[in-house]
N, C-alpha and C positions, 0 to 999 in steps of 0.2 A: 588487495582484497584477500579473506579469510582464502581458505580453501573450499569451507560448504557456507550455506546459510537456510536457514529453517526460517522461513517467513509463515505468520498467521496474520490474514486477514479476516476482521469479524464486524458484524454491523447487525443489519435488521435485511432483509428481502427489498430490495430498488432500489440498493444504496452503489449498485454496482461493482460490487466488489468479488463476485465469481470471476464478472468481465477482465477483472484487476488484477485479479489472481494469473489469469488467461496468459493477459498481455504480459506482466513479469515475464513467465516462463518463455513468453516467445522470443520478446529481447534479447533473455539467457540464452536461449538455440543460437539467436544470431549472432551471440560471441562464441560459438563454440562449446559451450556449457551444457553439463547435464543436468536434467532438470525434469522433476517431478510435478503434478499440480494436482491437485484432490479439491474436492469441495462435498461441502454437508448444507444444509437447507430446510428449514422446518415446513410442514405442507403449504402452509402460506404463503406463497410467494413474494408478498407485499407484507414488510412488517413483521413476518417474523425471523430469528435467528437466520444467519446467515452466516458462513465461511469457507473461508478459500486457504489452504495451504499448499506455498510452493518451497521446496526444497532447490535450492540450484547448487552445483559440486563442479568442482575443475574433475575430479573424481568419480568414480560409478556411484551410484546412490542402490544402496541393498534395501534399505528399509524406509518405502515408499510414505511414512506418514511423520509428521513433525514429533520428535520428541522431547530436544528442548532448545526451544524457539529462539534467534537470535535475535529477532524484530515480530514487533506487535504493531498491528494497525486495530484500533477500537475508534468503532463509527457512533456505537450508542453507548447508552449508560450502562448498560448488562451488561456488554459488550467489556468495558473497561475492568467495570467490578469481577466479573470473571476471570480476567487477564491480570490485572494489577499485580497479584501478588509477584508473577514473574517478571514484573519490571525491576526489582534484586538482581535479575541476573539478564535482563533484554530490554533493549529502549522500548519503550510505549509508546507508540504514538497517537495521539486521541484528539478530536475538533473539538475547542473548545466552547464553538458556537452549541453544541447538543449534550457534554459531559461535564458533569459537573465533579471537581477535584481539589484538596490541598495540594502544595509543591510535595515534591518528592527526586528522589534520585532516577534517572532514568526516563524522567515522561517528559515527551514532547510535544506539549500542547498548542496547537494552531487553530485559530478560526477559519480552519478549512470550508466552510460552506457560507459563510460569509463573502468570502474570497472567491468564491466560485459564482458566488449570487451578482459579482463586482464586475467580475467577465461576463458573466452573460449569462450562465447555465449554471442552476446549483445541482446540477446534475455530475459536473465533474471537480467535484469538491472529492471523491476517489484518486483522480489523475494531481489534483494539489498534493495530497499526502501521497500520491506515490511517488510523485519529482522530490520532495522532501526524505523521502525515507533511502530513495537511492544516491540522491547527495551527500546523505549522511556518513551509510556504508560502504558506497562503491560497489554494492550487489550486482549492478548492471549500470553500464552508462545511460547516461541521459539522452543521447544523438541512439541509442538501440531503441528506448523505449517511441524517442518519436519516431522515426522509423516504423515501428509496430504502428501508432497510433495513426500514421499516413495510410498503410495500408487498409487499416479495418474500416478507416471512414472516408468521405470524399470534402472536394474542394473546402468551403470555409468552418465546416465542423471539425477536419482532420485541425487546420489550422487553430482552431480556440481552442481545443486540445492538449497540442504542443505549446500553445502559451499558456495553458494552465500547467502542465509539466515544469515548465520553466518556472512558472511563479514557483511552485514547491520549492525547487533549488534554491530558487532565491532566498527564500526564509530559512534555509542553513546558512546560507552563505551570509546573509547580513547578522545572525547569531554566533559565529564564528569570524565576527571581523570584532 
């Protein structure tokens, strides 16, 4: 694992991704990690702009807000278009079920909500690219985040949860075999 990581999560309002942002950081605590988490939000709560940025550092973290991000999550199409240009220098990771894109270096496009719609809930089509993204990087392990996600929720919702976490992984891991 690097020493920091500058995560930017971005989407629309319902898409979960404050929550996303939450849980990152809390996994990080549970490894011992420092770790920041900020979010911004347009008045709308539904629908409009939305994000979550988490900083996590083996390190003290001085300067509380992302400034050049090592992971993108984009949930919508603005989302992307806004972020893209930095996928030059940070994976993208965008559903391809909602963004529309050519290939390119850096973007990691999943039909995340697809995938999510397959389990049960296209509600945690969040928790798919988040098992994805820290498969990727090693930001935080997978056993911390479900950890996190047992806490926050109870019996069979913690559980579809952690196997949507897992699905994420899985879609690195069968891209890297």
């Amino acid at each position: 694992m690097k020493k920091q990581y500058e995560v930017i999560l971005a989407g629309a309002g319902g898409q979960g991704l404050i929550v996303c942002g939450i849980m990152l950081a809390e996994a990080a605590v549970l490894e011992g990690k420092n770790v920041v988490q900020t979010q911004s939000y347009g008045i709308a709560s539904r629908g409009g702009f939305s994000q979550s940025e988490v900083i996590i550092s083996e390190e003290e973290i001085i300067f509380q807000q992302v400034q050049a991000p090592d992971l993108i999550l984009a949930l919508t199409q603005a989302a992307f278009e806004r972020y893209a240009p930095l996928a030059a220098h940070a994976p993208l990771f965008f559903d391809t079920t909602l963004v529309k894109t050519g290939p390119g270096q850096n973007l990691y496009g999943y039909p995340f909500l697809t995938l999510a719609s397959e389990l049960g809930h296209e509600g945690m089509a969040n928790i798919i690219a988040l098992g994805a993204m820290a498969a990727l990087t090693g930001m935080v392990r997978p056993e911390s985040l479900a950890q996190v996600l047992r806490r926050r929720f109870a019996g069979q919702t913690a559980e579809m949860n952690v196997k949507a976490l897992y699905t994420g992984c899985e879609l690195i891991k069968k891209d890297q075999a």
